[in-house]
VOGU-3710 file (C-alpha; in Angstrom, 3 decimals, decimal comma):
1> xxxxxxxxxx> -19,943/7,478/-9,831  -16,920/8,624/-8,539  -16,994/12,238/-7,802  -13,697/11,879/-5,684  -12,058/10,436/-8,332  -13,127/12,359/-11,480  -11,943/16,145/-9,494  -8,583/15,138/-10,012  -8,767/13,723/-13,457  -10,332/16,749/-14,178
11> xxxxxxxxxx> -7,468/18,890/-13,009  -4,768/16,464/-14,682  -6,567/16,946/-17,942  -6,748/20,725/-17,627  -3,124/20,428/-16,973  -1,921/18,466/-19,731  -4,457/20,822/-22,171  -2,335/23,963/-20,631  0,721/22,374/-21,554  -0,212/20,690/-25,262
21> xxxxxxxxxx> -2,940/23,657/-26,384  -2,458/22,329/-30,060  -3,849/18,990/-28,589  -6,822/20,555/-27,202  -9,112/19,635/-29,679  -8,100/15,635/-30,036  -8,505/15,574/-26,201  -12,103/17,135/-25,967  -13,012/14,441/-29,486  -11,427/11,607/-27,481
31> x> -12,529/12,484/-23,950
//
């Protein structure tokens, strides 16, 4: 697993949720 990896994913979807909020939803479905 790669913890190092998945922090900044994280952040970079948080990101891109803040941004699109009406594409929230599909995200967390598809994530």
């Amino acid at each position: 697993m790669t913890i190092g990896l998945d922090l900044p994913r994280k952040i970079l979807n948080a990101q891109t949720e803040a941004r699109k909020p009406e594409n929230i939803k599909e995200e967390d479905v598809g994530g």
